[in-house]
C-alpha positions as CSV (number, residue, x, y, z in Angstrom):
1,X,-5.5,-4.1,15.2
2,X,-7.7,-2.6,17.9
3,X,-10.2,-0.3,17.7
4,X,-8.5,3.1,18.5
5,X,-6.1,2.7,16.3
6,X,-8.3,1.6,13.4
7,X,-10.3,4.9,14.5
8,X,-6.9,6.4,14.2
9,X,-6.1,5.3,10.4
10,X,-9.3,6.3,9.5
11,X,-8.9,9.9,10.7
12,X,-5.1,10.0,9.2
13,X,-6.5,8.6,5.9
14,X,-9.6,11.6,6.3
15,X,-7.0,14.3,6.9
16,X,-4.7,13.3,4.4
17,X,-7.7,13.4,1.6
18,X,-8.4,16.8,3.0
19,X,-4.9,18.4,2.6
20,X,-4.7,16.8,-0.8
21,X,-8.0,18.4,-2.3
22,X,-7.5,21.7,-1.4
23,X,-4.3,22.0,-3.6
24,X,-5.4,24.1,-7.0
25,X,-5.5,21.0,-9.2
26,X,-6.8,17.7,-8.5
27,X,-6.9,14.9,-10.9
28,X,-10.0,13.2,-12.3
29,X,-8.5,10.1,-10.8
30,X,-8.2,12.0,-7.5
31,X,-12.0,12.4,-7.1
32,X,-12.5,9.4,-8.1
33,X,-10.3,7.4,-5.3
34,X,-11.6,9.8,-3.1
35,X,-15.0,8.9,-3.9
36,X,-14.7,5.7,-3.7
37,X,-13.1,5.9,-0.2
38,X,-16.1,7.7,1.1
39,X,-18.5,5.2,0.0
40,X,-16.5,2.0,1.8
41,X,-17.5,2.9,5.1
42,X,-19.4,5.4,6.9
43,X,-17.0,5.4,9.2
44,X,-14.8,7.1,6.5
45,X,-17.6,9.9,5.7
46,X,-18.0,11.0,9.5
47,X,-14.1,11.1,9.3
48,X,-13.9,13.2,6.5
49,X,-16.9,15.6,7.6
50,X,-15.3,15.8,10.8
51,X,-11.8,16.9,9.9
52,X,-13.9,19.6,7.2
53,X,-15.6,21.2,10.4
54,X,-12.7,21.2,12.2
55,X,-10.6,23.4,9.3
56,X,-13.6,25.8,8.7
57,X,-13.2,27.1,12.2
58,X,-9.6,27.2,12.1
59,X,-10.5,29.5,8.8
60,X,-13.2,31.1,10.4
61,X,-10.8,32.8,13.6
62,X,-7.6,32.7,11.4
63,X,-7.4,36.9,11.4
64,X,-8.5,37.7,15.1
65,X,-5.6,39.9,16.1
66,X,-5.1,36.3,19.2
67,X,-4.7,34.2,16.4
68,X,-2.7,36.3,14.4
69,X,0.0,36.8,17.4
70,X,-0.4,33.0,18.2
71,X,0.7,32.1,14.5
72,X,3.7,34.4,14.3
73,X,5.1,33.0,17.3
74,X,4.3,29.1,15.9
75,X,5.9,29.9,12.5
76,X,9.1,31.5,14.5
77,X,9.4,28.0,16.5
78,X,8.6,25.9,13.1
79,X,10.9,27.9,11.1
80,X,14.0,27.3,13.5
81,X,12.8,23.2,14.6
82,X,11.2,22.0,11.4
83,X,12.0,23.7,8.3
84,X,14.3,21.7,7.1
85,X,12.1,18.2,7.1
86,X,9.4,20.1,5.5
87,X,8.5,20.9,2.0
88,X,8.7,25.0,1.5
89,X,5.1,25.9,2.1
90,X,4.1,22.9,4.4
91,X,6.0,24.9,7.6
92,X,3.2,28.0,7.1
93,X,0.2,25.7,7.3
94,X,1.6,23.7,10.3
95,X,2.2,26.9,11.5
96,X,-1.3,28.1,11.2
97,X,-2.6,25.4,12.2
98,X,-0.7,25.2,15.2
99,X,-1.9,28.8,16.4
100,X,-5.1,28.5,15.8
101,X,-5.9,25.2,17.3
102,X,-4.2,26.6,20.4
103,X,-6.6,29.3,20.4
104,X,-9.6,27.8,19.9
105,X,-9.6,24.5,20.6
106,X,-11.9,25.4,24.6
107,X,-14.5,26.5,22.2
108,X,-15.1,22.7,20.1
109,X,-16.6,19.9,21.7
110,X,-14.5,17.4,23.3
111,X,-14.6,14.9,20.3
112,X,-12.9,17.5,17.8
113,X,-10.8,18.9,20.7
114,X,-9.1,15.5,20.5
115,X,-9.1,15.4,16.9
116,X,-7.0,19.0,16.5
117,X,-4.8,17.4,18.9
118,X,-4.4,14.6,16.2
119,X,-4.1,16.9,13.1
120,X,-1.4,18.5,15.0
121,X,0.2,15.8,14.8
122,X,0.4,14.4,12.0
123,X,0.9,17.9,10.3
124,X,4.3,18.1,12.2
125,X,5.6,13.9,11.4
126,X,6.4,12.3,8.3
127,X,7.4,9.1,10.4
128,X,4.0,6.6,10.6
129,X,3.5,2.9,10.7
130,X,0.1,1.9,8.9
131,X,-1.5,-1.9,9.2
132,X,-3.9,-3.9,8.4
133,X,-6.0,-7.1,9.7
134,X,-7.4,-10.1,8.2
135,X,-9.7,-9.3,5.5
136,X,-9.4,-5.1,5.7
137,X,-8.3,-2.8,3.1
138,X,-7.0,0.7,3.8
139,X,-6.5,3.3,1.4
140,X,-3.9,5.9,2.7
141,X,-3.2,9.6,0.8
142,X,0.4,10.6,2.1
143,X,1.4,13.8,2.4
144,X,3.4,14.3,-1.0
145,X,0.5,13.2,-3.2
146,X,1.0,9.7,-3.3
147,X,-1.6,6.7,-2.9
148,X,-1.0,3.7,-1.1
149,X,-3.7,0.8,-0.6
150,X,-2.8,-1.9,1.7
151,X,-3.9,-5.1,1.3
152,X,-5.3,-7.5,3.9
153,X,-2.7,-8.3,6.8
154,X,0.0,-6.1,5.6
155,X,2.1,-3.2,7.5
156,X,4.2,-0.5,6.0
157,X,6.6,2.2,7.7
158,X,6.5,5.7,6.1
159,X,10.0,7.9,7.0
160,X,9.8,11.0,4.4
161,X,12.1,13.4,4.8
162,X,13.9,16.3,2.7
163,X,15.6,14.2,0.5
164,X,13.9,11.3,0.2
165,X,10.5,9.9,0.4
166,X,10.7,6.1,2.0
167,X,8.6,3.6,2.7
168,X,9.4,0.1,4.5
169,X,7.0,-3.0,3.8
170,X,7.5,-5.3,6.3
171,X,4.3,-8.0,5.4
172,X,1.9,-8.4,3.0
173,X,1.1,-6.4,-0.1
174,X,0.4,-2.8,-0.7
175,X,-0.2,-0.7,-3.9
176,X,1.7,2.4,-4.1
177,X,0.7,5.4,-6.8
178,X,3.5,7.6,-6.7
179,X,3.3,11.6,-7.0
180,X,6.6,12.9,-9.0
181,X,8.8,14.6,-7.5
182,X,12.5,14.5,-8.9
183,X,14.0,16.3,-6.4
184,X,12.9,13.7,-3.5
185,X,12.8,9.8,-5.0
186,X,10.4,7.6,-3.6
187,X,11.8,4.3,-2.1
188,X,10.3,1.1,-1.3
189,X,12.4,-1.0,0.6
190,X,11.7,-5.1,1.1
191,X,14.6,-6.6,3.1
192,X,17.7,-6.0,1.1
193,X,15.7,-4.8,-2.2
194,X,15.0,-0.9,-3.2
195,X,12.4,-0.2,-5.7
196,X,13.1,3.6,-6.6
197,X,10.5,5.2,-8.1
198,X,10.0,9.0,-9.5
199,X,5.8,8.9,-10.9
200,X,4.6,5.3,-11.1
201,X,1.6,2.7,-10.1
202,X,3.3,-0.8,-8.8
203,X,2.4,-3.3,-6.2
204,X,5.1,-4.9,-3.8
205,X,3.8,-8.5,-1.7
206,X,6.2,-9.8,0.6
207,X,5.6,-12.9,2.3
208,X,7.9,-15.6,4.1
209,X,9.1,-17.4,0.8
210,X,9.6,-14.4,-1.8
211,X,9.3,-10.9,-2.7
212,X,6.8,-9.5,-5.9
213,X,6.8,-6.3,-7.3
214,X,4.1,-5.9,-10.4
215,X,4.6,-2.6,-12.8
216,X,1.1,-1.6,-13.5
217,X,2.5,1.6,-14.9
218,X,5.8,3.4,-15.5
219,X,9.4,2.3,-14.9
220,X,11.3,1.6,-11.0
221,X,14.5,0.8,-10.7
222,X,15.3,-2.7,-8.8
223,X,18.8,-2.2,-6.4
224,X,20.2,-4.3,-3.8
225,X,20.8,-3.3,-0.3
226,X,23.4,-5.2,0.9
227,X,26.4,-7.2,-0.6
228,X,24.2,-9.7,-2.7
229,X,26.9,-9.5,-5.5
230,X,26.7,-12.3,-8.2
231,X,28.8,-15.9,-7.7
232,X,31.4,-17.3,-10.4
233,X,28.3,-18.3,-12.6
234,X,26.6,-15.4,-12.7
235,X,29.6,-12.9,-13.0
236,X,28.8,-12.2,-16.6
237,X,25.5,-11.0,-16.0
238,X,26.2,-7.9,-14.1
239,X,28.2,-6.6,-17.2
240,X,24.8,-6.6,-19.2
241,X,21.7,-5.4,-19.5
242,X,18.8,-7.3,-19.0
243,X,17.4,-5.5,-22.3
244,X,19.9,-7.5,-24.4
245,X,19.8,-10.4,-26.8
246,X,19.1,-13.8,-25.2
247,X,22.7,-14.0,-24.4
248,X,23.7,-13.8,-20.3
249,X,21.4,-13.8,-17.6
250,X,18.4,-15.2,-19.8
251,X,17.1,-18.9,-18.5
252,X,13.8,-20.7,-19.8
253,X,11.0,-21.2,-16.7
254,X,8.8,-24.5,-16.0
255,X,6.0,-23.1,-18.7
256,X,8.7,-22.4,-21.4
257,X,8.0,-18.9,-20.7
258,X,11.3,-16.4,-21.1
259,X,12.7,-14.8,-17.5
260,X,15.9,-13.3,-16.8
261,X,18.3,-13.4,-13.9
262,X,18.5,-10.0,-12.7
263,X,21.9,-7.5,-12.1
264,X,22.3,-5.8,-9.3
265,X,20.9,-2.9,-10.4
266,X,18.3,-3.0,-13.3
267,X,14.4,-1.8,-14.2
268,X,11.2,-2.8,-14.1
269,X,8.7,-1.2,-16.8
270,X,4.8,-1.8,-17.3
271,X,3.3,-5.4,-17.5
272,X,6.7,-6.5,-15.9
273,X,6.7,-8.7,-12.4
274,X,10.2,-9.5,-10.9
275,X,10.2,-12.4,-8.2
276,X,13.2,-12.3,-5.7
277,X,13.0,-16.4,-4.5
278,X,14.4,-17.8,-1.4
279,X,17.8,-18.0,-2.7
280,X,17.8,-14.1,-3.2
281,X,17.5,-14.7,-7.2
282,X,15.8,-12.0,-8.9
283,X,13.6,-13.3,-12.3
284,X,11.3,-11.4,-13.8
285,X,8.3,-12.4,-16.1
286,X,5.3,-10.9,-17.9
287,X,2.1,-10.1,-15.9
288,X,-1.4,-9.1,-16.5
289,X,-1.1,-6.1,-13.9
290,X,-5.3,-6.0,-13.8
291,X,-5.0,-9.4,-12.9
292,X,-2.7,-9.2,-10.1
293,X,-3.9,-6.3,-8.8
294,X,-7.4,-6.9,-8.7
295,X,-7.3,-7.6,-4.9
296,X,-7.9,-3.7,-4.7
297,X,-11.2,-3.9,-6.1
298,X,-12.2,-6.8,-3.3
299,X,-11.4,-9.9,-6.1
300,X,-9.4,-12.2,-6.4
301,X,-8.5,-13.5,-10.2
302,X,-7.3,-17.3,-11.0
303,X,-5.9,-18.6,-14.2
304,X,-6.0,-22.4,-14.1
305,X,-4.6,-22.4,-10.2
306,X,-3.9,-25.1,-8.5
307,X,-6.8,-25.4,-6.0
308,X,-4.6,-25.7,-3.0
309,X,-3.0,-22.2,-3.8
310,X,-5.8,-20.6,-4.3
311,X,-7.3,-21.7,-0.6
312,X,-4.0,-20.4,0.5
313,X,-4.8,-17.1,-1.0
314,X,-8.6,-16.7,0.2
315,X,-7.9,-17.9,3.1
316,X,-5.6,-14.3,3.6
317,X,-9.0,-12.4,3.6
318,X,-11.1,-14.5,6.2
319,X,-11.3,-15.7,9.4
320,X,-13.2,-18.6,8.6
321,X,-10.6,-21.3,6.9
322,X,-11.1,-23.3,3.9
323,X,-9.3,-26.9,4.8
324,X,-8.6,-30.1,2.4
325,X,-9.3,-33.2,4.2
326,X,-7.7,-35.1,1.1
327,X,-4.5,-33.7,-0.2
328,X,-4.9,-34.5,-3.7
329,X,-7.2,-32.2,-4.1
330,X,-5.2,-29.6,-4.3
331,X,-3.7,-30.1,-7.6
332,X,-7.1,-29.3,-9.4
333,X,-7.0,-26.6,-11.1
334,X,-9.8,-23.9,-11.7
335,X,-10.2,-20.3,-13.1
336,X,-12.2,-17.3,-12.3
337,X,-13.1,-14.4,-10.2
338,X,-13.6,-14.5,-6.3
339,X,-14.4,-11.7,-3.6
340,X,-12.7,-11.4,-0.8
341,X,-13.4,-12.8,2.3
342,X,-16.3,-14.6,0.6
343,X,-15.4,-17.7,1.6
344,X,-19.1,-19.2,1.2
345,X,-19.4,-18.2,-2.4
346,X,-15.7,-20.0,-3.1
347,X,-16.7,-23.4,-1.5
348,X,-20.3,-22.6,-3.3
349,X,-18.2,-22.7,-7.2
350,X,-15.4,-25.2,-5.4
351,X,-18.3,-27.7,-4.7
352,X,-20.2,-27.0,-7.7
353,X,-17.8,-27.6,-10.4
354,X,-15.7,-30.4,-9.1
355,X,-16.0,-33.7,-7.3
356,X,-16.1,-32.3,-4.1
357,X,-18.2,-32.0,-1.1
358,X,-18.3,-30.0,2.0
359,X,-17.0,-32.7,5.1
360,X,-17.6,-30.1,7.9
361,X,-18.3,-26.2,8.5
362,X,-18.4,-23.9,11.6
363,X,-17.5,-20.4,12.1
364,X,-13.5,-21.2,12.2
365,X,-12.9,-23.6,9.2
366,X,-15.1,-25.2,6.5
367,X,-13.5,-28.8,5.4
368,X,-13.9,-29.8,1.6
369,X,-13.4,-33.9,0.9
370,X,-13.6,-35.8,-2.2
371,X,-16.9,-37.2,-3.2
């Protein structure tokens, strides 16, 4: 991602915190994300403050007779072109904003002249594409409430609209904290899989091999987009629930563990992970959610991995490349907590705790061999 539009994330993500703590109530949990955002980067802080100067001189001119004209012709255009993709209220504080911002916007310096120009727009679209590079995390506040967090290397496509609030992911793995609203379901859609959700916390990771979706909390319901109706063996199973007895559609995994064969349409609830495979099977198992999640907090949590995998999955955050020189070592297996894009402190507990040694290192890759 280059640097204006990382800028422009930032500024989206800053206006998008704004909007959602002016509303009357705000959640604990609220002030807390939002806290937490500020302090990742003071990139984010200059953001925030800037987007908080820009709104108190909109405030301050709001009732000059200009203005006031300016705004009454803005909410006449945004009631006839917009009022139907927006929620009730949202058209009257576009509106405002256009007005004033057209009014005032000679009298800010050039750096917050360009920023109106951006809070103009994205007051006025619900469609936006957000993405990430190696090793970043992006929080993102939409504009109905919700939370998204994006993991490293991942993209999502937001299209809300008056019926429907929908988000594509099209790579990686992103965290979504969903704001109820019955009247407009929230849809996350992975190739031909729709996780509809009303108020819920679950994580979706797509990569080339399978899709994930973790519950952490609440319930979604799992539907197919396309034909992907059940063959002769598994015809039975779409005439039951997956609650049921261990009748149809249960199957034993590799650990012993129980997982079921999913119907077309079923639901996920807390502590639940389904895994659609390369074959378009859906089977879903129990998860620690803190444990799967933990990527948001900058860690990465193993439970007897194989080593290999987890290189694989370190290697997502960093530039710098953890290799095996010798391929049996990946089938040691280790536990434990890792940052993110720490790829020193890894090799550190890698070559501390097993046979191993460190065979070469630069700034792209750092080999491991046996010793």
């Amino acid at each position: 991602m280059n640097a204006g539009r990382a800028s422009e994330l930032v500024r989206e993500t800053a206006a998008a915190w704004h909007d959602r703590l002016q509303r009357e109530r705000v959640s604990e949990d609220t002030r807390r994300a939002f806290t937490q955002w500020l302090a990742e980067s003071p990139e984010h802080r200059r953001a925030y403050e800037a987007i908080d100067r820009t709104w108190s001189a909109l405030r301050a001119r709001a009732r000059e007779p200009e203005i006031l004209a300016l705004r009454h012709e803005a909410a006449l255009r945004l009631t006839r072109d917009t009022s139907r993709s927006l929620r009730p209220m949202r058209w009257v504080a576009v509106a405002l904003a256009i007005g004033v911002l057209a009014a005032i916007v000679v009298s800010l310096p050039r750096d917050e002249r360009s920023l109106k120009a951006w809070i103009f727009e994205t007051y006025l679209s619900t469609n936006r594409t957000y993405a990430t590079t190696v090793g970043e995390r992006l929080v993102v506040a939409l504009t109905d409430g919700s939370q998204v967090t994006l993991d490293t290397q991942s993209e999502l496509q937001v299209a809300f609209s008056k019926q429907e609030r929908r988000v594509r992911v099209t790579r990686g793995q992103a965290l979504f904290e969903v704001a109820k609203d019955r009247a407009r379901p929230f849809a996350v859609e992975v190739r031909n899989r729709r996780f509809v959700a009303v108020g819920t916390t679950f994580g979706v990771r797509v990569d080339d091999t399978q899709i994930q979706v973790t519950m952490v909390e609440g319930t979604v319901r799992v539907e197919r987009t396309t034909d992907a109706s059940p063959g002769p063996a598994r015809a039975e199973e779409s005439n039951h629930s997956r609650r049921g007895s261990e009748g149809p559609g249960m199957a034993q995994t590799t650990a012993g563990a129980r997982t079921a064969l999913l119907p077309a349409v079923t639901t996920l609830t807390t502590g639940e992970q389904l895994v659609v495979d390369a074959q378009s099977e859906d089977h879903v198992h129990p998860v620690d959610p803190d444990q799967v999640t933990s990527w948001r907090r900058g860690q990465i949590i193993f439970d007897n991995t194989r080593l290999g995998d987890a290189v694989a999955e370190l290697n997502r955050y960093s530039d710098t490349k953890v290799e095996l020189a010798d391929p049996a070592l990946a089938d040691l297996r280790l536990s434990g907590a890792f940052a993110t894009g720490r790829s020193n402190l890894f090799v550190e507990a890698v070559t501390s705790y097993f046979p191993v040694a460190v065979a070469s290192s630069d700034a792209r890759a750092v080999v491991l061999k046996a010793r």
